[in-house]
N, C-alpha and C positions, 0 to 999 in steps of 0.2 A: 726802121726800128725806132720805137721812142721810147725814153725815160723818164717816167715819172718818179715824184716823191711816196714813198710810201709811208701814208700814214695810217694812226688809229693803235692803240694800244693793244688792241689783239692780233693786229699784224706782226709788229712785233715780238709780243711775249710767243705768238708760233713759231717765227723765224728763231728766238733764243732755245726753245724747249726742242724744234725736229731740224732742225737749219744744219748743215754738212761745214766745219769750220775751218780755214783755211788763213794758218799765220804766215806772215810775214814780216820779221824786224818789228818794230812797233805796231804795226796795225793786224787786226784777225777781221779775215772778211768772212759770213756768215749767211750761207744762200741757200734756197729753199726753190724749186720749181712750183711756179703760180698758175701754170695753165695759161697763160694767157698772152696774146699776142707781143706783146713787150714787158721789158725791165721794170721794176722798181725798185725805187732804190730809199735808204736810209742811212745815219751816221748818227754814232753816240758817244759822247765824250763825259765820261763823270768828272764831279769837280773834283775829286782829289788827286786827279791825272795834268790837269790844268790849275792851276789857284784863281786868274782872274778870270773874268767872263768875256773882258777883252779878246784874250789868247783864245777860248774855249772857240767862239764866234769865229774868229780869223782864220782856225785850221779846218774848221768844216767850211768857210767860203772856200776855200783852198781844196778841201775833200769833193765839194760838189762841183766845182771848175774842173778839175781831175778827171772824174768822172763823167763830163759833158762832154769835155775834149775826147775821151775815149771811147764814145757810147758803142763806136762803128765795130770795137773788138769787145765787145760787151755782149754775152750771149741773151739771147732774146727767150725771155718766158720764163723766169728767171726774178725771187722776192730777193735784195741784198742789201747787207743791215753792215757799213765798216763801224767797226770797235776800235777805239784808237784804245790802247795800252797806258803808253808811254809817249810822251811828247819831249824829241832832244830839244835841249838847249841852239842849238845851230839849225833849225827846221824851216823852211822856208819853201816855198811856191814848187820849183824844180824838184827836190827832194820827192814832196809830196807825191806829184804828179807823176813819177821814174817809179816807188811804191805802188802806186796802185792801176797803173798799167802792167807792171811784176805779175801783182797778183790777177789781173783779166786774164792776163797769157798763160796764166797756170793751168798746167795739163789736168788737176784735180775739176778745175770748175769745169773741164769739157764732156767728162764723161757722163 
């Protein structure tokens, strides 16, 4: 199973506009079947979620670590786009990572 990044602005604005949305706590994951042998994956953080670029940068290194760590519980064939919300003040690596393993294991993304 591999996970790429997904890019390209129509990829996304498809996963926003038909994508099946799936919250959890601060982050909404937002996934869309691609047809295709493996994952891809994306994260988007606006800046009024984050104030510096420091912080915005650090929590998607954090979201994409996450997500590499977990790729094995990560359904295959499968476009997915996390939306961080909110960013607590106490946020950190573990945190993160405990989020968005939650949300892979969610009975919604299996069906």
């Amino acid at each position: 199973m591999f996970l790429r990044a997904l890019a390209g602005r129509n990829a996304f604005d498809r996963l926003f506009d038909q994508g099946r949305r799936l919250r959890l706590g601060w982050l909404t994951l937002i996934c869309l079947p691609n047809g295709l042998s493996g994952t891809r994956f994306g994260c988007a953080i606006r800046k009024g979620v984050c104030k510096t670029a420091v912080r915005r940068n650090r929590v998607k290194r954090w979201i994409r670590e996450g997500f590499r760590k977990h790729r094995s519980i990560c359904p295959p064939g499968w476009d997915m786009v996390l939306l961080v919300q909110k960013v607590p003040d106490d946020l950190n690596f573990e945190t993160t990572e405990k989020q968005i393993c939650n949300l892979l294991k969610s009975k919604e993304l299996k069906q």
